[in-house]
C-alpha atoms as an extended CHARMM CRD file, in Angstrom:
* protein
*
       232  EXT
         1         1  UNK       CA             21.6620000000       10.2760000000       -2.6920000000  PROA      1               0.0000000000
         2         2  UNK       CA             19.8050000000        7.4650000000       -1.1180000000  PROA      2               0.0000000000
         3         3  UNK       CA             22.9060000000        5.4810000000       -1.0180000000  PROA      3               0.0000000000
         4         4  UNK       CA             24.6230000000        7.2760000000        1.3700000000  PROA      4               0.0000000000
         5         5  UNK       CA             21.5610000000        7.5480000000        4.0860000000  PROA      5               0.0000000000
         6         6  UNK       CA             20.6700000000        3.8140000000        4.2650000000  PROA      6               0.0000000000
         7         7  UNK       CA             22.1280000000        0.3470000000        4.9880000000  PROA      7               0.0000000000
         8         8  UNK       CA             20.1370000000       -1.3960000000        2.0040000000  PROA      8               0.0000000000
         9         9  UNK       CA             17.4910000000       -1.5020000000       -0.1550000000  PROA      9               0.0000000000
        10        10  UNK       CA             15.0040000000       -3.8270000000       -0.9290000000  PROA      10              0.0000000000
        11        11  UNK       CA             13.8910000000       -3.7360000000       -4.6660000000  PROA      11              0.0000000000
        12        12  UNK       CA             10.0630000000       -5.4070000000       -5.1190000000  PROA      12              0.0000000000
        13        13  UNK       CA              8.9210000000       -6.7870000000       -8.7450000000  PROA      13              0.0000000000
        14        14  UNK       CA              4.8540000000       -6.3250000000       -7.9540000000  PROA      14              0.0000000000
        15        15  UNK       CA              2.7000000000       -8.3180000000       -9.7910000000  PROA      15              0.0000000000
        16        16  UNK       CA             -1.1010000000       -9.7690000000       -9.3970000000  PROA      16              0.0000000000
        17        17  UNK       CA             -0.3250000000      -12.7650000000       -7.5380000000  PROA      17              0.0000000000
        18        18  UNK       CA              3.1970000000      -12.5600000000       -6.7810000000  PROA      18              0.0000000000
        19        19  UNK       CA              6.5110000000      -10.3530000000       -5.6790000000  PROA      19              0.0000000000
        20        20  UNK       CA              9.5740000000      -10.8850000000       -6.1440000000  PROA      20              0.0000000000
        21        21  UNK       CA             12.0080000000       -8.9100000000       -3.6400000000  PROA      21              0.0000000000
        22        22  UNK       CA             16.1420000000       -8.6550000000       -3.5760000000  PROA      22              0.0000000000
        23        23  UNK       CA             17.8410000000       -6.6560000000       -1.1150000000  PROA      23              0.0000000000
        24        24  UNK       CA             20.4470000000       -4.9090000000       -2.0870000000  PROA      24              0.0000000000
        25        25  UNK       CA             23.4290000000       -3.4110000000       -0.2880000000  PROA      25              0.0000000000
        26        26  UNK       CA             24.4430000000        0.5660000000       -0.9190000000  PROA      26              0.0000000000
        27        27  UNK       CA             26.9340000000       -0.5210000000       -3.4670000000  PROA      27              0.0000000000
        28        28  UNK       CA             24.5800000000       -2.6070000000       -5.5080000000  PROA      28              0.0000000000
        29        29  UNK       CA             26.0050000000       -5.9650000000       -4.6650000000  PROA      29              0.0000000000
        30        30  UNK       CA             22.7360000000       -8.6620000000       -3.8880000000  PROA      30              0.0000000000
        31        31  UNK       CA             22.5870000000       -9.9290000000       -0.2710000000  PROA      31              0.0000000000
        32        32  UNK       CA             19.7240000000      -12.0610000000       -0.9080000000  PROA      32              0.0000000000
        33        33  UNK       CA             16.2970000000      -12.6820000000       -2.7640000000  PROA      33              0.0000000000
        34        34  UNK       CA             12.8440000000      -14.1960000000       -2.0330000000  PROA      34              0.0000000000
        35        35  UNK       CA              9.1600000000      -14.5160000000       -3.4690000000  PROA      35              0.0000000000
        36        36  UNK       CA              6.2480000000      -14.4610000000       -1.7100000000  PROA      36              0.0000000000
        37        37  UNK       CA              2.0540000000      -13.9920000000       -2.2060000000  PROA      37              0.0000000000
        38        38  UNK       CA              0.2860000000      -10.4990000000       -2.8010000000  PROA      38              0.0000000000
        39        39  UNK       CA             -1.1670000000      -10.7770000000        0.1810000000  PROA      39              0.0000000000
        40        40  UNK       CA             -1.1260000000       -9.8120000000        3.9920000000  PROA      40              0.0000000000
        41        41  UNK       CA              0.6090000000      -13.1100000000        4.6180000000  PROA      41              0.0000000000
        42        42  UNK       CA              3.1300000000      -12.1890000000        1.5550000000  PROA      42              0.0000000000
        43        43  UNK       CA              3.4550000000       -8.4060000000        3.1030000000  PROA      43              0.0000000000
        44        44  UNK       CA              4.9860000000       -9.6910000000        6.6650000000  PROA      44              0.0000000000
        45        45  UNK       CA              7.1470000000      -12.1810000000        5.2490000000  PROA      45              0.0000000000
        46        46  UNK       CA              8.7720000000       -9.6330000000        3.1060000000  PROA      46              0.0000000000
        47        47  UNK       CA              8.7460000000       -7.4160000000        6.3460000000  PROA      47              0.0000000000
        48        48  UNK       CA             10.6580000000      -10.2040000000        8.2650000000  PROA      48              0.0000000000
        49        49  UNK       CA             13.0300000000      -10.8590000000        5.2640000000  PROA      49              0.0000000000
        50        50  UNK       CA             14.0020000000       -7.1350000000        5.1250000000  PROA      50              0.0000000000
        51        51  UNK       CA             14.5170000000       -6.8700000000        9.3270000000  PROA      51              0.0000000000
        52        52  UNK       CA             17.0540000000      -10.4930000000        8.2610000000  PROA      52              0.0000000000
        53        53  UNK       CA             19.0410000000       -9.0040000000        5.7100000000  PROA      53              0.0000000000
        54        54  UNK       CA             18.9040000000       -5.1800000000        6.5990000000  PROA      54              0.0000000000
        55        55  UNK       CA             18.4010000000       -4.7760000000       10.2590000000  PROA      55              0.0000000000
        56        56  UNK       CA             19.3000000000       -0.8050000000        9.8140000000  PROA      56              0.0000000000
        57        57  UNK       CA             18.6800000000        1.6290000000        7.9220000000  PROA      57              0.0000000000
        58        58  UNK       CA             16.4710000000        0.4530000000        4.8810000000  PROA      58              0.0000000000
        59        59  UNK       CA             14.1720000000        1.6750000000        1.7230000000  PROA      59              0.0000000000
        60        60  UNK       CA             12.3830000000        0.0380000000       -0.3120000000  PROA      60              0.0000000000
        61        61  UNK       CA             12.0650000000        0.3390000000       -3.9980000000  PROA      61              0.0000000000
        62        62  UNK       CA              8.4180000000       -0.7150000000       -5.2760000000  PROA      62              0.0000000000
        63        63  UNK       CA              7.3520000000       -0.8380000000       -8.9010000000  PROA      63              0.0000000000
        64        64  UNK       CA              2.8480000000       -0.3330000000       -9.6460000000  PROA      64              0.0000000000
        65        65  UNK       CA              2.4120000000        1.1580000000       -5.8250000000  PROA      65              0.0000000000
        66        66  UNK       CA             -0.5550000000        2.5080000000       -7.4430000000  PROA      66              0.0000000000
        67        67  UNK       CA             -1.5430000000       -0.7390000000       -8.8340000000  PROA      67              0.0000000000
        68        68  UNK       CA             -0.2040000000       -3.9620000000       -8.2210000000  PROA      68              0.0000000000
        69        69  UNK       CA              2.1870000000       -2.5820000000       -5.4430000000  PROA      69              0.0000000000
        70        70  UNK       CA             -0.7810000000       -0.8070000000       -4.0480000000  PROA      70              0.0000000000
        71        71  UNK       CA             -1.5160000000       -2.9480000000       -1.4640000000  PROA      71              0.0000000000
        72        72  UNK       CA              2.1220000000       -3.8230000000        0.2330000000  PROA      72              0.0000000000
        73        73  UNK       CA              2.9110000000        0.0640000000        0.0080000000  PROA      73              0.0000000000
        74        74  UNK       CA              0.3990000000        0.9570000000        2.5760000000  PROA      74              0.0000000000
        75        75  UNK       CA              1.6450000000       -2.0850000000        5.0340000000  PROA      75              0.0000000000
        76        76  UNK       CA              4.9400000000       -0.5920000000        5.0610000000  PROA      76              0.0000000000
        77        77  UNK       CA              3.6710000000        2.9660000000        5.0680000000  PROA      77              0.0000000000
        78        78  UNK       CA              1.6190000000        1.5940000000        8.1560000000  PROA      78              0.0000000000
        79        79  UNK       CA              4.9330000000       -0.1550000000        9.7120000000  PROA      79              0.0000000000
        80        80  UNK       CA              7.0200000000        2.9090000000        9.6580000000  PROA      80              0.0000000000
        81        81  UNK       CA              8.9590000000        1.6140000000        6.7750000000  PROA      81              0.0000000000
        82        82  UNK       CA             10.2820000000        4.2420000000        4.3150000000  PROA      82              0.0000000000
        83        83  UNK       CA              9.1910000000        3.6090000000        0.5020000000  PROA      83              0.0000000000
        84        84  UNK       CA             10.0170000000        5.2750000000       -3.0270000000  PROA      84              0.0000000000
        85        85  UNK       CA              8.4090000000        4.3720000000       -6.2440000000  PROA      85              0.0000000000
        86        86  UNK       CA             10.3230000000        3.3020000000       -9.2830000000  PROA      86              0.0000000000
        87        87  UNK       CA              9.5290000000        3.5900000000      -12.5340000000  PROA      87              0.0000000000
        88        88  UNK       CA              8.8490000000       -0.2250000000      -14.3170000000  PROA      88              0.0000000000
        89        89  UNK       CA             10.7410000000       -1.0120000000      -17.4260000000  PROA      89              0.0000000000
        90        90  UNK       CA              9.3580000000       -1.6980000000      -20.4990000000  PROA      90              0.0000000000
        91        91  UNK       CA              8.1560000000       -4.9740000000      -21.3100000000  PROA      91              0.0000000000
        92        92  UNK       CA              9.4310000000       -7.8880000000      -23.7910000000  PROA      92              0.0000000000
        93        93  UNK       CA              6.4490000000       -9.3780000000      -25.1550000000  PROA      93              0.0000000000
        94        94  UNK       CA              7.1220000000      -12.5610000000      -23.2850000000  PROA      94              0.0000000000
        95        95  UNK       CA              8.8900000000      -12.6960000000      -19.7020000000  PROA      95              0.0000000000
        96        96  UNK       CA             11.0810000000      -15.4830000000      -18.2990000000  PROA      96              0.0000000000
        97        97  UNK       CA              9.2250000000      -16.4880000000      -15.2250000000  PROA      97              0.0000000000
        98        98  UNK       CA             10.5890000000      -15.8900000000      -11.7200000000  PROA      98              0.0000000000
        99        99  UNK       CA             14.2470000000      -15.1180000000      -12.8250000000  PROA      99              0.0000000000
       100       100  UNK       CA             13.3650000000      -12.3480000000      -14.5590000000  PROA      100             0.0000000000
       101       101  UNK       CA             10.8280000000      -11.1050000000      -12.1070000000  PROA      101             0.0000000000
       102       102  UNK       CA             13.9970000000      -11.1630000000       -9.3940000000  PROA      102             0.0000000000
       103       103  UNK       CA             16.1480000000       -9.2000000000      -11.8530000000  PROA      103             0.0000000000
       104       104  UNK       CA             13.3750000000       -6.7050000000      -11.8540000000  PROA      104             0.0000000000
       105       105  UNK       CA             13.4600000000       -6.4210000000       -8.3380000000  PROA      105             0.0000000000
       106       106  UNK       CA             17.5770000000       -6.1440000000       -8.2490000000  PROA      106             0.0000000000
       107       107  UNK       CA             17.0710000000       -3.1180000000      -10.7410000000  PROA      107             0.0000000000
       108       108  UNK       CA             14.3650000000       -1.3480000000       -8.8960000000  PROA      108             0.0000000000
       109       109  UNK       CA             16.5210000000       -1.4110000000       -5.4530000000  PROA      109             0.0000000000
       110       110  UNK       CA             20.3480000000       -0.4280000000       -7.8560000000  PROA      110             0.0000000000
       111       111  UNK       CA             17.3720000000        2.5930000000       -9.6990000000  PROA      111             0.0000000000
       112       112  UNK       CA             16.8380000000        4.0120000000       -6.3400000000  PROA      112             0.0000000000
       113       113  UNK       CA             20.0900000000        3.5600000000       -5.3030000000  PROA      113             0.0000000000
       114       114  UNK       CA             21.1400000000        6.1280000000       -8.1370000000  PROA      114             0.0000000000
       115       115  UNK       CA             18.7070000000        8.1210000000       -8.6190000000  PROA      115             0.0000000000
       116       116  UNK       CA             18.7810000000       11.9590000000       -7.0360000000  PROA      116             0.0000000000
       117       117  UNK       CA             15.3060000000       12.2440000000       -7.3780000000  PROA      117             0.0000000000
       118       118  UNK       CA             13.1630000000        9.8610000000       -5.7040000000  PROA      118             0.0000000000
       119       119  UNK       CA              9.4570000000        9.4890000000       -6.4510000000  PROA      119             0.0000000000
       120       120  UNK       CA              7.7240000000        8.8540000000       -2.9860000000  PROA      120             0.0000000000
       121       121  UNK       CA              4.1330000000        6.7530000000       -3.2700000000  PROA      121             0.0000000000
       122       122  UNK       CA              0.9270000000        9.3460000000       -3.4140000000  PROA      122             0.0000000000
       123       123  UNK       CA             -1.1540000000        9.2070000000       -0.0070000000  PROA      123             0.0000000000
       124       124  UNK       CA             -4.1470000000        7.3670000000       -0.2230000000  PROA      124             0.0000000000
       125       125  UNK       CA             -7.5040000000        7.9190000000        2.1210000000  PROA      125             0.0000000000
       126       126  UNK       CA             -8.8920000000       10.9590000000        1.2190000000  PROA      126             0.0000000000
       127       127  UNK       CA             -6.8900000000       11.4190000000       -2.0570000000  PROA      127             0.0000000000
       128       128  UNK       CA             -7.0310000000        7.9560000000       -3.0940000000  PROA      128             0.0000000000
       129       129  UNK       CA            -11.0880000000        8.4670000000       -2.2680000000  PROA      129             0.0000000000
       130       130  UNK       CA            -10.7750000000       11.3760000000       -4.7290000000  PROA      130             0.0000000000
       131       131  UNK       CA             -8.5370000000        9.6110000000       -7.2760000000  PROA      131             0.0000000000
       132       132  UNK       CA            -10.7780000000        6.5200000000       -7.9410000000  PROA      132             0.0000000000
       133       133  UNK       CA            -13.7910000000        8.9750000000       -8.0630000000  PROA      133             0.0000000000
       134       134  UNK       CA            -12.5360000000       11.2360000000      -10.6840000000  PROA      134             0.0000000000
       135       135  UNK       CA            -11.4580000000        8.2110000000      -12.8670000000  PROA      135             0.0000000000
       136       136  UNK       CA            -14.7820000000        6.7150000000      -12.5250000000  PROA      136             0.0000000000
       137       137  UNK       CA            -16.9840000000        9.8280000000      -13.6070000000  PROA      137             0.0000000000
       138       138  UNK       CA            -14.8430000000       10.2240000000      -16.4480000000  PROA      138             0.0000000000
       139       139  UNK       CA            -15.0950000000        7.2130000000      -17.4820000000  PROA      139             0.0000000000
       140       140  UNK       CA            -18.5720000000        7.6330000000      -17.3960000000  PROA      140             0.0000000000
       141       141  UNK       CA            -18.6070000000       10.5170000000      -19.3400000000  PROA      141             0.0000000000
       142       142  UNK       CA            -16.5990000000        8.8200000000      -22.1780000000  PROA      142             0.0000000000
       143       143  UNK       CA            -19.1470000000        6.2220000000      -22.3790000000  PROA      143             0.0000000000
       144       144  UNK       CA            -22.0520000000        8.7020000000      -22.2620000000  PROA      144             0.0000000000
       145       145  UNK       CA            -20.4010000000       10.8180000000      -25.2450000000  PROA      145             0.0000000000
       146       146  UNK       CA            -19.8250000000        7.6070000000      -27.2340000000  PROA      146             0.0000000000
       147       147  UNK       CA            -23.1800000000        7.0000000000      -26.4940000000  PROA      147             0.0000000000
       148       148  UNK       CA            -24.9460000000       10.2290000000      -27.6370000000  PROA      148             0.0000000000
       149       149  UNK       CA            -22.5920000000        9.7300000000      -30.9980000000  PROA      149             0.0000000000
       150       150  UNK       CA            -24.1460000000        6.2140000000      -31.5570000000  PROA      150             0.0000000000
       151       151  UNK       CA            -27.5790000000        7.8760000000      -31.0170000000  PROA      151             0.0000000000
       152       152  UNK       CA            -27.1740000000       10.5570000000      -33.5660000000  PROA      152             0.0000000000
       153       153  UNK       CA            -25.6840000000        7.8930000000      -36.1260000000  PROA      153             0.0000000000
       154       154  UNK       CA            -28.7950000000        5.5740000000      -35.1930000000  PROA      154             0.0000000000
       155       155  UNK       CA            -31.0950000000        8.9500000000      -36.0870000000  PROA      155             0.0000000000
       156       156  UNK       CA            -29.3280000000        9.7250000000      -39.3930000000  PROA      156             0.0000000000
       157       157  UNK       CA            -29.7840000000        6.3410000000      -40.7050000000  PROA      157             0.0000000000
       158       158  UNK       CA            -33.4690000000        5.4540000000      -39.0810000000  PROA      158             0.0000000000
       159       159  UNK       CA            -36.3270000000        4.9220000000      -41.6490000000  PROA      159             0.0000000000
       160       160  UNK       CA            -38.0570000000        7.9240000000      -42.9420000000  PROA      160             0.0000000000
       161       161  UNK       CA            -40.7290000000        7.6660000000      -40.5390000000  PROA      161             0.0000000000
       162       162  UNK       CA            -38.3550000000        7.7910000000      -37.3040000000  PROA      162             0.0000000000
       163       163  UNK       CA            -36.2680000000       10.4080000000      -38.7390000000  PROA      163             0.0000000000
       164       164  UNK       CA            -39.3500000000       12.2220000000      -39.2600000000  PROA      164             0.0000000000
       165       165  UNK       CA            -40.5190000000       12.0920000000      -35.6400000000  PROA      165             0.0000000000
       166       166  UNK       CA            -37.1220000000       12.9810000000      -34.5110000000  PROA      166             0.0000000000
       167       167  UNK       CA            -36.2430000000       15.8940000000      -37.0940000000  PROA      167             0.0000000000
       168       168  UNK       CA            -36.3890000000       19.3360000000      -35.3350000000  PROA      168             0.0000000000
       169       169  UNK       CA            -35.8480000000       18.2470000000      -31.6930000000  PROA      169             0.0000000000
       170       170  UNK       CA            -33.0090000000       19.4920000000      -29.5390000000  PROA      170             0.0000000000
       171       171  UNK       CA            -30.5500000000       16.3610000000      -28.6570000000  PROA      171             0.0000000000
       172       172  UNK       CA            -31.9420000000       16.5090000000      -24.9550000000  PROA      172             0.0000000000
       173       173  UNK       CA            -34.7600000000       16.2490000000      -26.4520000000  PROA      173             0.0000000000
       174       174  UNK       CA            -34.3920000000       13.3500000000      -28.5550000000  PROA      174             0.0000000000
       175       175  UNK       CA            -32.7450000000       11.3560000000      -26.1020000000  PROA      175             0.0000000000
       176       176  UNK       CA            -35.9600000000       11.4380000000      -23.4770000000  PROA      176             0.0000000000
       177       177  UNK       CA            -38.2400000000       10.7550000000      -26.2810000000  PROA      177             0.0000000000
       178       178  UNK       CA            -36.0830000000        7.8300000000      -27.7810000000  PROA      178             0.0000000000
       179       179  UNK       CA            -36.0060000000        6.5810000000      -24.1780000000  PROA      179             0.0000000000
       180       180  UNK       CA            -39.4710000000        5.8710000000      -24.2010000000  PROA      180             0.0000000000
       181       181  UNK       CA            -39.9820000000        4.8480000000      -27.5660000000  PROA      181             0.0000000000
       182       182  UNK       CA            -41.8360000000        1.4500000000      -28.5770000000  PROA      182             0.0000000000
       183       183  UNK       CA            -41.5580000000       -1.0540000000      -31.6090000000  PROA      183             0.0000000000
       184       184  UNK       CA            -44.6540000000       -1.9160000000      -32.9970000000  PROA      184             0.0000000000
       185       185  UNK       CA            -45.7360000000       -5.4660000000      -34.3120000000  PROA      185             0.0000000000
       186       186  UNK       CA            -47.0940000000       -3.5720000000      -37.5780000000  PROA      186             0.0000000000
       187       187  UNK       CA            -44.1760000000       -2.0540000000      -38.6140000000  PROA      187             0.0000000000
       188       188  UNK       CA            -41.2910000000       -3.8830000000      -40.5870000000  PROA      188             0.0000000000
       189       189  UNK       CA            -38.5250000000       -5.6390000000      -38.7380000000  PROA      189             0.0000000000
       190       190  UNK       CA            -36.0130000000       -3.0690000000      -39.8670000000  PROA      190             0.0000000000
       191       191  UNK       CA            -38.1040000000       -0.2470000000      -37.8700000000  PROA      191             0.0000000000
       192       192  UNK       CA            -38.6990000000       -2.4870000000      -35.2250000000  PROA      192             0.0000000000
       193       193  UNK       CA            -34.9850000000       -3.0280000000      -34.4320000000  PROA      193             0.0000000000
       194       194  UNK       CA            -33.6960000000        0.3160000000      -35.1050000000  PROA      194             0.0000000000
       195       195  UNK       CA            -36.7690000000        1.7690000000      -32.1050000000  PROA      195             0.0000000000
       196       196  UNK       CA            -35.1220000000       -1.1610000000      -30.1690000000  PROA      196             0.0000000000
       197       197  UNK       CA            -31.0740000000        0.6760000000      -30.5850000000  PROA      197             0.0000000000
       198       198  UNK       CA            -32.4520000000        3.6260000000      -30.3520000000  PROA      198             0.0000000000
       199       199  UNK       CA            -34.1700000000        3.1860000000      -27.0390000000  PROA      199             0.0000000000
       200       200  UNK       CA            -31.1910000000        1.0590000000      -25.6790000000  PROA      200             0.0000000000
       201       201  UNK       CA            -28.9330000000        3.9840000000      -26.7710000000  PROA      201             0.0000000000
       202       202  UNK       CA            -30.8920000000        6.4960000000      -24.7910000000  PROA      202             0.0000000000
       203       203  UNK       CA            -31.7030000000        4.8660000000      -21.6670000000  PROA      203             0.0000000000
       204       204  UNK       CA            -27.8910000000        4.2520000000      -21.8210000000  PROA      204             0.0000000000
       205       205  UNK       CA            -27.4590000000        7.8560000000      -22.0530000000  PROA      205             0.0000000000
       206       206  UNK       CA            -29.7200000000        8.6980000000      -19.0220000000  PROA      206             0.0000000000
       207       207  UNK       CA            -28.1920000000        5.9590000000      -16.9720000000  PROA      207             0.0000000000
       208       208  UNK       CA            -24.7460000000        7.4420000000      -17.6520000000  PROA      208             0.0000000000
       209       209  UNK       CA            -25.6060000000       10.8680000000      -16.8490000000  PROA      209             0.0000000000
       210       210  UNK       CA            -27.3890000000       10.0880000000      -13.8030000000  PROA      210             0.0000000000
       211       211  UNK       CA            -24.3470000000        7.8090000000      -12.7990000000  PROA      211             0.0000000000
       212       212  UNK       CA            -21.6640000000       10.6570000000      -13.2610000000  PROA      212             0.0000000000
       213       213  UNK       CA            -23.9100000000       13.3620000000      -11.2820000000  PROA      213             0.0000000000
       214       214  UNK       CA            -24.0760000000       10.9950000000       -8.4760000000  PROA      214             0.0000000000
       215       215  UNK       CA            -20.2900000000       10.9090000000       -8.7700000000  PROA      215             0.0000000000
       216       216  UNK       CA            -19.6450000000       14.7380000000       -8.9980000000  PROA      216             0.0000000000
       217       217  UNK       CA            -21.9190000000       15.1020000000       -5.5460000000  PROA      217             0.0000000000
       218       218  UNK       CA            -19.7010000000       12.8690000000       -3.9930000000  PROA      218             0.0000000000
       219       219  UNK       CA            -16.7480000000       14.2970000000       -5.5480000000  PROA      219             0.0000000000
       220       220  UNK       CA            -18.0850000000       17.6720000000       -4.2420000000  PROA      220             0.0000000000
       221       221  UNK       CA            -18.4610000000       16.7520000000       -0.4190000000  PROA      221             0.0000000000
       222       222  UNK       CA            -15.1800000000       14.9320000000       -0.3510000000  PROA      222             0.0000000000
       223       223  UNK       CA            -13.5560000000       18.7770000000       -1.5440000000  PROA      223             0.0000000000
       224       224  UNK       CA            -16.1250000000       20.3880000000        0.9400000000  PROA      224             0.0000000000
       225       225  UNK       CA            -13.7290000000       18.0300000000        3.3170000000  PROA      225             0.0000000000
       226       226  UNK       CA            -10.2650000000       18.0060000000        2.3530000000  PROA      226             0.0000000000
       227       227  UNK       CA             -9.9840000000       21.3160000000        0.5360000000  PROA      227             0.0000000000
       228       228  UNK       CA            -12.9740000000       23.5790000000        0.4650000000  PROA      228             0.0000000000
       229       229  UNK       CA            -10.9210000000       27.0420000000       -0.2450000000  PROA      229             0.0000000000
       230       230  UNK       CA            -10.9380000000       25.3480000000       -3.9360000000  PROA      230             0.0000000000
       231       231  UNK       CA            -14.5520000000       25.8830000000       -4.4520000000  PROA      231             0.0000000000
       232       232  UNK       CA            -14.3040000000       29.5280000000       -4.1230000000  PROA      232             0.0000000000
């Protein structure tokens, strides 16, 4: 267990602007506790408050590395510091400022002193690259299908003469021609604004779709990279 291999822990509450660190001894009692920024500036001074309080062997116990903890676990990565993840607690609907935020930060460092399986931060470069890809073409997607859903509700409830014009086409189709459709003056202000959706709708559509095939090409050279035996 990680309390018999180091000296200490340090135990960070991450959040946007802040983080709250407590370092902890192997037994759980607190030697000390301190704030500081999200930032580079915020990074070192927790740095130089760990090399204070535990000079020898240390870990550190982050909450959000892939979020709000993001940033500090790849300074320490960088200094040669070793880092596990812990999990964060849930939430009461309203939090008591710093002194909870510290108590948060005791109970990450006492989590990973108990634990016997510790959750070590996923590498970023190349599989971060990937990560924030992946999550971006499907959200993409998502908003593409909604999309094409809104488009078909926009078709079944058109006037006659739209639904008409529409009727028999395939949904490619019906996207590219709704794309390029124009309101007329003539025609009633109900037609008028339903060519309007229905053209906002499908050039929505197209922009999406182009949008998440640019994504999947770059997604596609960055496994031609890092892993190309999985495209066999």
């Amino acid at each position: 267990m990680l309390a018999e291999q180091v000296d200490g822990v340090i135990g960070v509450d991450t959040h946007r602007d802040t983080l709250a660190a407590a370092a902890v001894s192997p037994i759980g009692a607190v030697l000390a506790s301190s704030d500081s920024p999200a930032n580079a500036r915020g990074y070192q001074q927790l740095l130089d408050f760990a090399r204070q309080h535990i000079p020898g062997r240390r870990c550190w116990a982050l909450e959000g590395t892939g979020s709000y903890g993001a940033g500090l676990a790849a300074f320490l990565d960088a200094a040669g510091e070793s880092v596990v993840e812990v999990c964060r607690p849930k939430r009461p609907a309203v939090r008591g400022g710093r002194k909870t935020d510290m108590l948060d930060a005791v109970r990450a460092a006492r989590e990973a002193l108990a634990t016997e399986h510790l959750i070590h931060p996923r590498r970023r470069g190349e599989r971060e690259a990937l990560r924030v890809l992946l999550a971006t073409r499907q959200s993409a997607v998502l908003a593409c299908t909604d999309a094409i859903n809104l488009l078909k509700a926009l078709i079944i409830s058109a006037p006659d003469e739209l639904r008409v014009e529409l009727r028999g086409m395939k949904s490619k189709d019906q996207v590219a021609h709704c794309a390029k459709l124009r309101d007329r003056p003539t025609q009633d202000i109900e037609h008028r604004m339903t060519v309007r959706a229905l053209r906002s709708a499908a050039q929505r559509i197209e922009a999406l779709r182009s949008e998440a095939k640019e994504l999947e090409a770059e997604l596609l050279a960055l496994v031609r990279t890092i892993a190309p035996e999985l495209l066999a």
